[in-house]
C-alpha positions in Angstrom: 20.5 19.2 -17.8 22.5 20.5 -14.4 22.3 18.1 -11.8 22.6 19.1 -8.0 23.5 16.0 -5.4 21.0 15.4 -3.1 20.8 13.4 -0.2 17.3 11.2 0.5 16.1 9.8 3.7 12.8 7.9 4.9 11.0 9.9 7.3 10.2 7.5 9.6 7.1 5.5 10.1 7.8 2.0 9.9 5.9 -1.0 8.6 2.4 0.4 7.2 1.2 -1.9 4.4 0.7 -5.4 3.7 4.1 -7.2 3.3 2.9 -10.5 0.9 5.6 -12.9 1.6 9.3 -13.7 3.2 11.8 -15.5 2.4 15.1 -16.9 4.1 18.2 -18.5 2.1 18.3 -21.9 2.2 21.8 -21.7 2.4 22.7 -18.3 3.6 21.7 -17.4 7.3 22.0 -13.5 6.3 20.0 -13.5 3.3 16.3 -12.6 4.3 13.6 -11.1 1.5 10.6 -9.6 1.5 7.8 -8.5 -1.1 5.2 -6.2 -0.5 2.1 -5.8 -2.4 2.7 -2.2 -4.1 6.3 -1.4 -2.5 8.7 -3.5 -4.3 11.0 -5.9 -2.6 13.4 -5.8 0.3 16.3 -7.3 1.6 17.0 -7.3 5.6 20.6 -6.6 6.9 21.1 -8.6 10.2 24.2 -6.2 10.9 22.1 -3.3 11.1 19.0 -4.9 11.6 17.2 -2.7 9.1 15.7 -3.4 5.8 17.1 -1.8 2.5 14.7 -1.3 -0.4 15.5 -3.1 -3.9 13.9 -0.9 -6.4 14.4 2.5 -5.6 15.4 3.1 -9.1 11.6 2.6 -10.7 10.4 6.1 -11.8 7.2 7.5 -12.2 6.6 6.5 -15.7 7.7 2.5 -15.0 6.2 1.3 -11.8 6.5 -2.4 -12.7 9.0 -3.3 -10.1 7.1 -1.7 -7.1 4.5 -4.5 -7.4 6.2 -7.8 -6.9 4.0 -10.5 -7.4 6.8 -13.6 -6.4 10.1 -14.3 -5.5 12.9 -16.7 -5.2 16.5 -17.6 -4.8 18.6 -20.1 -5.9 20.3 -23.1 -3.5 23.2 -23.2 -6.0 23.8 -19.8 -6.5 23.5 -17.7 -3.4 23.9 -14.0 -5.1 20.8 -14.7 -7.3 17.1 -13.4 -6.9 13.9 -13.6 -9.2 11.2 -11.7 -9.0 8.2 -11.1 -11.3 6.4 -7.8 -11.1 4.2 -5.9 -13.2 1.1 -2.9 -13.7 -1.5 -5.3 -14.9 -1.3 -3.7 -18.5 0.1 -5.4 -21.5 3.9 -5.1 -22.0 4.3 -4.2 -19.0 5.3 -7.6 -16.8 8.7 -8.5 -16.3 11.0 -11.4 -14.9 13.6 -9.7 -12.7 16.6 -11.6 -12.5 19.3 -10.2 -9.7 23.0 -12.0 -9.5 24.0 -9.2 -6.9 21.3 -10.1 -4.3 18.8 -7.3 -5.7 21.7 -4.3 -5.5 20.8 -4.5 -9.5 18.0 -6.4 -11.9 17.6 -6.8 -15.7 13.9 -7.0 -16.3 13.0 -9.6 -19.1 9.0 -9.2 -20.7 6.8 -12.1 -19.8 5.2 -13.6 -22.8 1.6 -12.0 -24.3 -1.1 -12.6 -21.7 1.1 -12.9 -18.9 0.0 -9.9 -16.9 1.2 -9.3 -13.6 0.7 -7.1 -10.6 1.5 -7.3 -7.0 -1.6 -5.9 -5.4 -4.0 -8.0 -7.5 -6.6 -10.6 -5.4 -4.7 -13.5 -4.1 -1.7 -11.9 -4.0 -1.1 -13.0 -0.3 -0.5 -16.9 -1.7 2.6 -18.8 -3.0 5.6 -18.4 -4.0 4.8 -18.8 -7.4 8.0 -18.5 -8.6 10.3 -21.5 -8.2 14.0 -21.6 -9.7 14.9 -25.5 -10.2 18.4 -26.0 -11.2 18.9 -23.9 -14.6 15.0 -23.6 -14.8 12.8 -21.3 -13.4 8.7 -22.1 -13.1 6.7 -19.2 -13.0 2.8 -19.9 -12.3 0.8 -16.8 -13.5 -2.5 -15.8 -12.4 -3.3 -15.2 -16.2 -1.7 -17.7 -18.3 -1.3 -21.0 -15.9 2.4 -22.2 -16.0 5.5 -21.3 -18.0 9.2 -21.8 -17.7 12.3 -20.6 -18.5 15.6 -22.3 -19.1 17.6 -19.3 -19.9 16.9 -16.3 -17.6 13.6 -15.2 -19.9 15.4 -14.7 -23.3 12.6 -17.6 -23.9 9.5 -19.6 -22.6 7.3 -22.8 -22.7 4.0 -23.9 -21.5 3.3 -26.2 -19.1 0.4 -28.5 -18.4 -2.0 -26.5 -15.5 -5.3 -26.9 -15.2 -5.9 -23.8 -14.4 -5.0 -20.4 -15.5 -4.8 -18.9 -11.8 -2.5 -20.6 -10.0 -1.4 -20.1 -6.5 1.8 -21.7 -5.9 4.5 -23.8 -7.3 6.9 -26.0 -4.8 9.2 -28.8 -5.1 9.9 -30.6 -2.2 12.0 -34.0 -2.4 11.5 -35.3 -5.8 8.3 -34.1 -6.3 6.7 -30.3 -7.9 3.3 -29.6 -6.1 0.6 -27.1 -7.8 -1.6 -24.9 -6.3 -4.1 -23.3 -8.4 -7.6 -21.2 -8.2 -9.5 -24.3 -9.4 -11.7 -22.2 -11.9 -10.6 -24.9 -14.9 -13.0 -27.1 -13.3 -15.6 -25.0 -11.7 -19.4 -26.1 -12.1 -21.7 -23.7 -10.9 -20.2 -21.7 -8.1 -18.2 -24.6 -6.7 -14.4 -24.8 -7.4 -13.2 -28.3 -9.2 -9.8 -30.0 -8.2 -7.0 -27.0 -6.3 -3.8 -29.1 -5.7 -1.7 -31.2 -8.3 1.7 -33.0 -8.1 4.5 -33.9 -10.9 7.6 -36.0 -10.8 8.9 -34.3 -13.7 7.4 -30.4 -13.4 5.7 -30.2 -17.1 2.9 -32.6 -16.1 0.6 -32.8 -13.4 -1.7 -35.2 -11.4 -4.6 -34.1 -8.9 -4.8 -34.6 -5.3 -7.1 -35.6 -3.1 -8.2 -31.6 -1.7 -10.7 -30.9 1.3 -14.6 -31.4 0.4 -15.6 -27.7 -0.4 -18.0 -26.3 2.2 -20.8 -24.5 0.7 -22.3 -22.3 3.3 -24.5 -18.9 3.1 -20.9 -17.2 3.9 -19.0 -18.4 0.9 -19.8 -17.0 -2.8 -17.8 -19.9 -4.4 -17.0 -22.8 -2.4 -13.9 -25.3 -2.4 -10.4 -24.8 -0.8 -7.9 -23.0 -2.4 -4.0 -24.0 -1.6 -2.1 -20.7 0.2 1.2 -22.1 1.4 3.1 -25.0 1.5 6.2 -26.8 3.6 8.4 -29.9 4.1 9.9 -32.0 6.6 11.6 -34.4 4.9 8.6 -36.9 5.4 5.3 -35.1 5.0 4.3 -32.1 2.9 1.9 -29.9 4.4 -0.1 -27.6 2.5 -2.4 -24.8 4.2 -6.0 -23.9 2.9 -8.6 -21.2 2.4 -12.3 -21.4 1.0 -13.1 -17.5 0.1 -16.2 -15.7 2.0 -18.4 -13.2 0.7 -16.9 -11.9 -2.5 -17.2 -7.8 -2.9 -14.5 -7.6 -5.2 -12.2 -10.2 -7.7 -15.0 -12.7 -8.7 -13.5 -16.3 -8.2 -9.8 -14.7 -8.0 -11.1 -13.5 -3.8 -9.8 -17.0 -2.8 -7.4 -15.1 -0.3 -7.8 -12.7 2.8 -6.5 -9.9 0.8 -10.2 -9.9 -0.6 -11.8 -9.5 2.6 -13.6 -12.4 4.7 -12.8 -16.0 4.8 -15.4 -18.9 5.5 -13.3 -21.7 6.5 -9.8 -23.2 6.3 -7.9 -26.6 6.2 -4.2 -27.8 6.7 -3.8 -31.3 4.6 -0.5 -33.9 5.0 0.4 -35.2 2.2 3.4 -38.5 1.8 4.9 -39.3 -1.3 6.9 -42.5 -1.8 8.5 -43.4 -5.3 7.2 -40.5 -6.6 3.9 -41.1 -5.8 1.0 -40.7 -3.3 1.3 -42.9 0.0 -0.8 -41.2 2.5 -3.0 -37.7 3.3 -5.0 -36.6 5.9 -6.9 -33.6 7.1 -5.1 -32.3 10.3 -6.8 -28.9 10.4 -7.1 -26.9 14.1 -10.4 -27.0 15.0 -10.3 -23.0 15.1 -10.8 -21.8 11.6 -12.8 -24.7 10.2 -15.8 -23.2 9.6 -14.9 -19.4 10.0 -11.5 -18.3 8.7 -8.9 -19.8 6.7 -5.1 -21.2 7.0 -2.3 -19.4 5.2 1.6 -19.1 6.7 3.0 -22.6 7.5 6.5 -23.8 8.0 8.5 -26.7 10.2 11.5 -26.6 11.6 13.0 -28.5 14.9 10.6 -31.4 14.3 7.6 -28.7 15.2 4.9 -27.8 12.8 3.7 -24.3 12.5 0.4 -22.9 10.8 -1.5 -19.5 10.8 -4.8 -19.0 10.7 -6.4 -15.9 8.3 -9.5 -14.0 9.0 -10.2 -15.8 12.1 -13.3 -14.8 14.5 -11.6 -14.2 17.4 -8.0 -12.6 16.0 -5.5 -14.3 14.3 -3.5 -16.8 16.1 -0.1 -19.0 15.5 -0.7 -23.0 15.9 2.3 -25.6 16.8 2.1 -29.0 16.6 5.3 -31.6 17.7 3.6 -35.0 16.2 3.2 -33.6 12.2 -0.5 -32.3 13.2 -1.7 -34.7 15.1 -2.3 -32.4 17.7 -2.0 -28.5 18.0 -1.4 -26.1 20.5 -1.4 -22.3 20.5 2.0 -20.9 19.8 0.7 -17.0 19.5 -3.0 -15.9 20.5 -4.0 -12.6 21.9 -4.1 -13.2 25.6 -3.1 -16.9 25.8 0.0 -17.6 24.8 2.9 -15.1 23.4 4.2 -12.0 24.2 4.5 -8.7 22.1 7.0 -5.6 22.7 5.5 -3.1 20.5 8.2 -0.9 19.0 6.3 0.4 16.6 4.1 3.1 17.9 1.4 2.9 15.4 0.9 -0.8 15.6 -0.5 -0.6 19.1 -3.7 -2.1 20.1 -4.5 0.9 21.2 -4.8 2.8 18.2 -7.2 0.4 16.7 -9.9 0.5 19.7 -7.5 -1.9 21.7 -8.5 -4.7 19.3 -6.1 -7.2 18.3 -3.9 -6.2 15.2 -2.2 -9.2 13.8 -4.2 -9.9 11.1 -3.2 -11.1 7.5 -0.7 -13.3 8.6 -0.5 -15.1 5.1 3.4 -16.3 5.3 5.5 -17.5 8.2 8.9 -18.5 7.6 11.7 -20.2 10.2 15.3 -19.9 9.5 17.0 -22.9 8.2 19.7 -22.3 10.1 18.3 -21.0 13.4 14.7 -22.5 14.7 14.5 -19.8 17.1 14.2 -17.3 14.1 11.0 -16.5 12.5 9.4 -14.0 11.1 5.6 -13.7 9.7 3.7 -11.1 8.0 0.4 -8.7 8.8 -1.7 -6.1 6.5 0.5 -4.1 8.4 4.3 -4.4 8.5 6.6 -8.0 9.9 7.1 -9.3 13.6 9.5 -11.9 14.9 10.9 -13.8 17.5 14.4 -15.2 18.7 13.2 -17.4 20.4 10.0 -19.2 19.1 10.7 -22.7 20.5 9.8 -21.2 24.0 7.2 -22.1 26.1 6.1 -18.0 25.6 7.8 -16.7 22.9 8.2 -13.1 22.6 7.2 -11.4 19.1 8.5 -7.4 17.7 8.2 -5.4 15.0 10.6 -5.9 12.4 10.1 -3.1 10.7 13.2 -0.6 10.8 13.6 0.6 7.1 10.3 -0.9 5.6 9.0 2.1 4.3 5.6 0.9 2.3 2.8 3.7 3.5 0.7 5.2 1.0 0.9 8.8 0.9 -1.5 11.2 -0.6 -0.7 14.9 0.1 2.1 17.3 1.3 2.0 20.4 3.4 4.9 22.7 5.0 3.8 25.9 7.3 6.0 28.7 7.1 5.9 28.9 11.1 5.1 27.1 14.0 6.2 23.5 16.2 6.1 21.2 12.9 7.8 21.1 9.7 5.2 18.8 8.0 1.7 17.7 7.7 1.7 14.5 6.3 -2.0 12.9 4.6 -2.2 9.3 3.9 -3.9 6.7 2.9 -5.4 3.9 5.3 -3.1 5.1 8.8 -4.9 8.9 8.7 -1.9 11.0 8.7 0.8 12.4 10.8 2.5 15.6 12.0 6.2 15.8 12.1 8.2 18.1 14.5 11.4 16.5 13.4 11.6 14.4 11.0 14.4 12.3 11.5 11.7 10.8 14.2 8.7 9.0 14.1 6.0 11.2 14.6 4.0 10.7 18.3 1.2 13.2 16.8 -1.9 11.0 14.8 -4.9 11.8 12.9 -6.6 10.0 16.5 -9.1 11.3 19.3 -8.5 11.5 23.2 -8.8 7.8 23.6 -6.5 6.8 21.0 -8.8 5.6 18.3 -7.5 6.4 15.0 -9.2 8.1 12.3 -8.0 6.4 8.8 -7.0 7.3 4.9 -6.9 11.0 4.7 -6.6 13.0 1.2 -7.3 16.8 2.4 -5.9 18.9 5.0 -5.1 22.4 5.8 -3.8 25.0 7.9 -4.1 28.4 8.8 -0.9 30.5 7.2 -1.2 33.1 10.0 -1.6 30.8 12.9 -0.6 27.0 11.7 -1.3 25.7 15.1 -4.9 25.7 13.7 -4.8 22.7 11.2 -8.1 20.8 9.7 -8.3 17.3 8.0 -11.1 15.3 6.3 -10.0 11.5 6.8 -12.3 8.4 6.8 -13.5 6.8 9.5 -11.6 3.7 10.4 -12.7 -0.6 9.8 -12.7 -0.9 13.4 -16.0 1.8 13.8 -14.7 3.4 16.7 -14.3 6.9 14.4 -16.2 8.2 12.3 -15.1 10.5 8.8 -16.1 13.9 8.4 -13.9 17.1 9.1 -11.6 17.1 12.3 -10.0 20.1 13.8 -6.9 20.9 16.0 -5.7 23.9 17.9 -2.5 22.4 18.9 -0.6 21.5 15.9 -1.9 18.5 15.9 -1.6 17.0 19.4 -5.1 16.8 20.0 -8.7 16.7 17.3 -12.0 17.1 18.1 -14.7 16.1 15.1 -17.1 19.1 13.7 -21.0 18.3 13.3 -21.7 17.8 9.8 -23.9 20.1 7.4 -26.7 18.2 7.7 -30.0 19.0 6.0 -29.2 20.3 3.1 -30.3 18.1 0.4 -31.1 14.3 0.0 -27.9 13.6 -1.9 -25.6 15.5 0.6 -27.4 13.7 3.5 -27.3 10.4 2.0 -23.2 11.1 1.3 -22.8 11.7 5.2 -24.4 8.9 6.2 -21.5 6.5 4.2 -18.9 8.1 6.4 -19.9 5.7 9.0 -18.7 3.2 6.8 -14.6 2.1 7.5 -12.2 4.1 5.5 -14.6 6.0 3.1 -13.5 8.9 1.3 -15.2 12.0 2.6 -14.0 15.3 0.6 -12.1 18.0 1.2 -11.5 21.0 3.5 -9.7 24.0 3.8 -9.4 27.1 6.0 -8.7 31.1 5.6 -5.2 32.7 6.2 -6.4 34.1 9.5 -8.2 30.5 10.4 -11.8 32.5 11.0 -13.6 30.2 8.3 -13.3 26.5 7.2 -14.5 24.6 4.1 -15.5 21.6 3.5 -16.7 19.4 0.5 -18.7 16.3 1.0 -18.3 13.4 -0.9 -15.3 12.5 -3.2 -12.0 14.8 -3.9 -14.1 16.9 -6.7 -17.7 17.8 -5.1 -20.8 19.1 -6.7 -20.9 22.9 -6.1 -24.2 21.6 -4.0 -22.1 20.2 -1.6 -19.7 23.1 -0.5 -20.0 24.6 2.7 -18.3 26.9 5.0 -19.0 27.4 8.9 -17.2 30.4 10.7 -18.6 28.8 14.3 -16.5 25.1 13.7 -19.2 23.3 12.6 -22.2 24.9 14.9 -23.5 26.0 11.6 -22.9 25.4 8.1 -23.5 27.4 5.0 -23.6 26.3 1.4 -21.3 28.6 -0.6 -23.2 30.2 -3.7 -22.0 29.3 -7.6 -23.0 31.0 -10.6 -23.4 27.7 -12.2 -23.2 24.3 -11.5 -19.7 21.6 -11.3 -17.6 19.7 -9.6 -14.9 21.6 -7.9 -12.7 21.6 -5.1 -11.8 24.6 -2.8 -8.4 26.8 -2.2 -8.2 29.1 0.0 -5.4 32.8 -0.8 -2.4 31.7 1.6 -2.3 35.6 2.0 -5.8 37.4 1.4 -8.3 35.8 3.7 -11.2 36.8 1.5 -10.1 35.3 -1.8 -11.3 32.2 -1.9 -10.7 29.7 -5.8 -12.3 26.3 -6.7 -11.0 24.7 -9.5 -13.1 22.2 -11.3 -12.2 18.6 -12.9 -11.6 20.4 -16.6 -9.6 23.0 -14.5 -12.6 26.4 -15.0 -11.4 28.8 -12.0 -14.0 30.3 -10.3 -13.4 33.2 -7.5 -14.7 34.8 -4.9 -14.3 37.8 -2.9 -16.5 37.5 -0.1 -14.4 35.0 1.5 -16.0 31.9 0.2 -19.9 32.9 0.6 -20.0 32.9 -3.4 -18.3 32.4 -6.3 -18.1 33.6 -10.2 -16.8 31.5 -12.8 -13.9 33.6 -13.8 -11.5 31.8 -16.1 -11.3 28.7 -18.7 -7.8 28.0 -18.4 -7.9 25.2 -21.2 -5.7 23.3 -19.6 -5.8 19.2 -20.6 -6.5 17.0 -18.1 -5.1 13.6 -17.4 -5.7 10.4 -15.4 -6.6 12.3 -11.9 -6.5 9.2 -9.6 -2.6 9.7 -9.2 -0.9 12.7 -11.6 -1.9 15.9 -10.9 -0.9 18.7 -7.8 -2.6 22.1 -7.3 -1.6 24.3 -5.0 -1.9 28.3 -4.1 2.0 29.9 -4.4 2.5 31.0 -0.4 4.6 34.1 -1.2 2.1 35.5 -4.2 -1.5 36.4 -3.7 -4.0 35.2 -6.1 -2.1 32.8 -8.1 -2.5 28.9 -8.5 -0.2 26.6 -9.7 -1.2 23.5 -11.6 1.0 20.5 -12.3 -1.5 18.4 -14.8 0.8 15.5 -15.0 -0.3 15.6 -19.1 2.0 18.5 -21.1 3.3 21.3 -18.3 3.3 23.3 -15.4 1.1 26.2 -15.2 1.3 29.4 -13.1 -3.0 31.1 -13.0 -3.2 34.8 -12.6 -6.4 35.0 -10.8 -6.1 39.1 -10.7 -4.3 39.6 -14.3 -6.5 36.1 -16.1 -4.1 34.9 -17.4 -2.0 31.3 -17.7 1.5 30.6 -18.6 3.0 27.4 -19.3 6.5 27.0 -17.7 8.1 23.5 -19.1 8.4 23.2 -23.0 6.2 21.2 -24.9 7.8 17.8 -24.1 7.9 18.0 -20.4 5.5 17.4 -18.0 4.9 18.0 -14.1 2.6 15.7 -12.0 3.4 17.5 -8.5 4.5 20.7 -7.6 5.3 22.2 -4.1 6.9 25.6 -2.7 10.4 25.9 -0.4 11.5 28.8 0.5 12.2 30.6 -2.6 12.6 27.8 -4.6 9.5 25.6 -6.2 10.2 21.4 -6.6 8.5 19.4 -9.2 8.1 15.6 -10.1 7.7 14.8 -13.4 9.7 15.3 -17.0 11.8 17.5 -18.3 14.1 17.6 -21.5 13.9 13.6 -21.8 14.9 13.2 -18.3 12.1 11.7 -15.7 12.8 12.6 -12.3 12.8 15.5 -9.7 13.4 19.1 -10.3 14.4 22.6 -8.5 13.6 26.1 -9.5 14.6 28.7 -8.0 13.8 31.8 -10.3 10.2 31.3 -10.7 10.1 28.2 -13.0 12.6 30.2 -16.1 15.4 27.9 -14.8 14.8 23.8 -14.0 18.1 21.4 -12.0 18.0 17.8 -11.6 18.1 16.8 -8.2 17.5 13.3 -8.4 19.5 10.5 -10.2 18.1 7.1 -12.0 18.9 5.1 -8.7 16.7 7.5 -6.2 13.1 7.4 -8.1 11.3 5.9 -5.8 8.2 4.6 -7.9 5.0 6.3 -7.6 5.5 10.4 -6.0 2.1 11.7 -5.5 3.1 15.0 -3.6 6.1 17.2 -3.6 6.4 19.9 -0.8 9.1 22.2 -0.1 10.0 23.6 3.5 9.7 27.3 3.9 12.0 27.6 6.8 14.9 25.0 5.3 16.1 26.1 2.6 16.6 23.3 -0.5 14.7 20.9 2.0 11.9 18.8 0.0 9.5 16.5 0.9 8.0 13.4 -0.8 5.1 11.7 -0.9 5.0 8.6 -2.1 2.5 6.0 -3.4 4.9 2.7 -3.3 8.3 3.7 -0.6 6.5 6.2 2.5 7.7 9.2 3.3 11.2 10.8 2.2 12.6 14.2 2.5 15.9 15.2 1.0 18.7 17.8 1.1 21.6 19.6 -1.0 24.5 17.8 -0.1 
């Protein structure tokens, strides 16, 4: 197939998701890593001070590498880097192994029953990857610990205890354990977390923290998060889970929601065996909270606390935990200089933001330099052994937002409208820029994940959305409308009264980041849609209001299912819903009701992720479907009729229109990757190449006014838009 050279960029956002762990070069000042829970890895450039993404070449069909579960580098061998990543299915978790610094990786299978994924409970914990010498330990959360003396070509088993582990470490002469402690759980209370071995095959409990059963805590005992050395002590931080909603005994972690206590134990080891241990937790999260980041450097101990009542804070201690003091806590001790617009206190009802900070590392060759993680990007300081150390973003090039849908007007201020999941969305003037306009009200509270949007073709200063409310409850979901291109929203009343099930729908969107439905407007903006519930809605919950939301009416089906509503980019009384089995049903009274008009017959697929519909701008009355199953189809709502355009052993999973030219993701002729048309679909380049993938694309959009300009939205690497070279 033709090939055309593109040029990608990131759109800029910065940060966004939850970065899972860091980690400096023992040996190498420049060498600084990063893993993120469904982005893949990174590697920071001090020279540009910018992070580069590591696996831009997983496609679509192999996401295994954009969900890193562990990393680590060598002390002997500064170019190499391990990884494990995986998509929680069989055959499909991998030892990476890099000897160019993650430029390049050759992905070895993990043995039967070793699953792996990135974004899986615990996944805030370790490292649980640990390369000793020619060795490298890996301690799964499925099949306990195994190891590797040749780069994966083989593996043993290892005495665990446990099956989930948390972390392996070896500090001195001696390999410590972490683990989930469900080998020796009775009842609801977790047996022994924490083992030590002079030899890394066999291991020997440690004393642990008593659990602390408590009406807050679903199973009780401490689980190990994080560990450090300083020559003399090791120190290992704790976590006792909360309230489980989700990951049974795995929710031992904050990335499972609350926390119900915490604990920071010393540990000595003489000879190879245990001298000494003591409890030397901060009073602050032992009863509410937990402990997770913790590292030493400069003969100071640091420790952060998870979950905690009162906002996350950084601890120091000078005398190994003896005492502590507050190195980092909103309004008594630290600084922030928030580069990073949508990290503001502001935008999350001026509460305090960091949050998640499950990993702090120092640089072993500068104690000034540190870095920790949040659910939402990396900050750091150059100078942390002040008395108030100042704290950024360190986010330039960490791309990890979750995006969910695409759209380009063929006029106006903006060039994109951008839907996404947990940040709302955004609107981008230029896009070589972050964007200053947010899905947020007059007072700068944020409206949060976002799957539907629209705007008017005639007038796309008129745009609507239908994002969640956010965790914080300072906005509520529901249907939001702007006049200005998005500069400012107000939030429509709700149709209300309808039914019991549509009432009892609306009352959930209280509830923090809750999908809400969908929504769309006419050509000439006069009438809005929305759909309340999930993306596909009952035909009982469709309505339409002509008076922004004074009243509502429910649009009328000849029979019932679950659809969801398009509206003519040209013809503002032709109205389509398309239904989960893809039945088209029209109307031609400009939404009030609808006929079913066509059984397309078209398969459908898995539609969490692979499939794109959207009305062709410069054609009235015909829909495009990408099914991300066996084609791409073109609907004829005026001649009934549907046409395939890929051959039988290609596939599209988005679709989007440019100006004059239509982009798709998916497969054609063998090759995986993203395509241009621009004869209607007869004629299909390559515009993409194996190292430009970028994981999992869930929208393609051309630009009407930019010719060859696309758009991506991605599911693992943010926002990118490219261009003909």
């Amino acid at each position: 197939m033709d090939r055309i050279n593109y040029t990608y960029k990131s759109i800029p956002i910065y940060g966004g998701g939850y970065v899972t762990g860091l980690l400096f070069h023992p040996k190498d000042a420049n060498k600084l890593y990063m893993r993120t829970d469904i982005g893949g890895l990174y590697r920071y450039s001090f020279e540009n001070e910018e992070w580069t993404a590591l696996n831009d070449d997983a496609d679509i069909e192999h996401l295994a590498q954009t969900y890193p579960l562990s990393m680590a580098v060598s002390d002997r061998d500064e170019s190499l880097l391990v990884s494990v990543c995986g998509e929680h299915k069989e055959g499909t978790s991998y030892l990476c192994i890099s000897h160019d610094c993650g430029d390049s990786f050759k992905l070895m299978p993990l043995p039967e029953g070793c699953n792996v994924h990135g974004n899986s409970p615990g996944r805030s914990t370790g490292e649980r990857l640990l390369i000793d010498g020619e060795r490298i330990y890996f301690v799964s959360m499925t099949a306990g610990l195994i190891y590797t003396d040749d780069y994966g070509e083989g593996y043993k088993c290892a005495e665990a205890q446990d099956k989930n582990c948390t972390l392996i470490a070896k500090h001195g002469e001696v390999y410590l354990l972490g683990t989930s402690g469900d080998g020796g759980m009775k009842e609801s209370t977790r047996g022994c977390t924490l083992y030590y071995s002079t030899d890394g095959t066999g291991f020997a409990p440690l004393p642990i923290p008593e659990p602390a059963p408590s009406e807050r805590c679903s199973f009780a005992g401490f689980v190990p998060h994080r560990c450090t050395y300083d020559g003399e002590y090791v120190y290992v931080s704790f976590s006792q889970g909360g309230l489980v909603r989700w990951g049974g005994a795995g929710a031992y972690s904050c990335d499972t929601g609350s926390l119900s206590g915490g604990r920071v134990m010393r540990y000595k080891f003489e000879g190879g065996r245990l001298s000494e241990w003591k409890d030397i937790t901060p009073d602050y999260c032992r009863e509410q909270g937990g402990y997770g980041g913790i590292d030493c450097a400069n003969g100071r101990l640091y420790v952060c606390t998870l979950c905690g009542e009162r906002g996350d804070r950084i601890y120091v201690s000078e005398n190994q935990g003896e005492d502590w003091e507050i190195c980092l806590g909103e309004g008594i001790r630290g600084d922030f200089n928030w580069t990073v617009g949508h990290m503001e206190p502001k935008y999350s009802g001026g509460h305090w933001c960091i949050h998640w900070m499950s990993d702090l590392k120092i640089s072993p060759q500068n104690p000034d330099l540190a870095v920790f993680n949040t659910g939402c990007g990396v900050f750091a300081t150059h100078n942390l052994s002040s008395e108030n150390p100042l704290f950024e973003p360190m986010c330039s090039g960490l791309e990890e937002t979750v995006h969910l849908a695409l759209m380009s007007p063929p006029s106006g201020d903006y060039h994109l409208i951008d839907m996404l999941g947990d940040l709302g969305g955004y609107i981008f003037d230029d896009v070589d820029k972050p964007s200053e306009r947010m899905l947020c009200d007059d007072s700068f509270n944020r409206w949060a994940s976002c799957s539907s949007a629209d705007f008017a073709e005639k007038d796309p200063s008129m745009i609507v959305a239908a994002p969640s409310g956010n965790w914080a409850g300072t906005t509520r979901g529901g249907l939001i409308l702007s006049h200005d291109s998005g500069r400012s929203w107000v939030r429509l009343p709700s149709p209300t009264g309808f039914s019991d099930e549509v009432d009892r729908l609306l009352e959930n969107e209280g509830e923090g980041n809750r999908p809400v439905g969908g929504c769309a407007v006419t050509a000439d903006g006069k009438r809005i849609f929305r759909s309340v519930g999930f993306r596909y809605c009952s035909t009982d919950a469709v309505f339409y209001t002509d008076n922004e939301g004074e009243d509502w009416v429910k649009c009328r089906f000849d029979r019932q299912d679950m659809v969801r509503i398009f509206t003519d980019r040209q013809d503002p009384t032709l109205v389509i819903a398309v239904s989960e089995d893809y039945q088209i049903y029209e109307s031609h009274d400009k939404g009030e009701s609808f006929i079913h008009l066509l059984d397309t017959g078209i398969a459908h697929g898995d539609r969490r992720r692979c499939e794109e519909l959207r009305m062709n701008p410069q054609s009235s009355g015909e829909l495009w479907i990408a099914n991300g199953v066996d084609g791409l189809y073109r609907v004829n709502c005026w001649g009934l009729w549907t046409e395939n355009l890929l051959p039988s052993d290609s596939y599209a999973r988005c679709v989007g229109f440019g100006r004059d030219e239509i982009f798709i993701c998916g497969r054609i002729g063998g090759e995986v990757g993203l395509f241009r048309s621009r004869d209607g679909g007869k004629r299909w380049v390559r515009i993409n190449d194996s190292a430009h993938q970028f994981g999992d694309i869930r929208s393609v959009c051309g630009d009407p006014r930019v010719r060859g300009r696309v758009y991506l939205a991605t599911g693992s690497r943010g926002l990118i838009y490219a261009s003909e070279q």
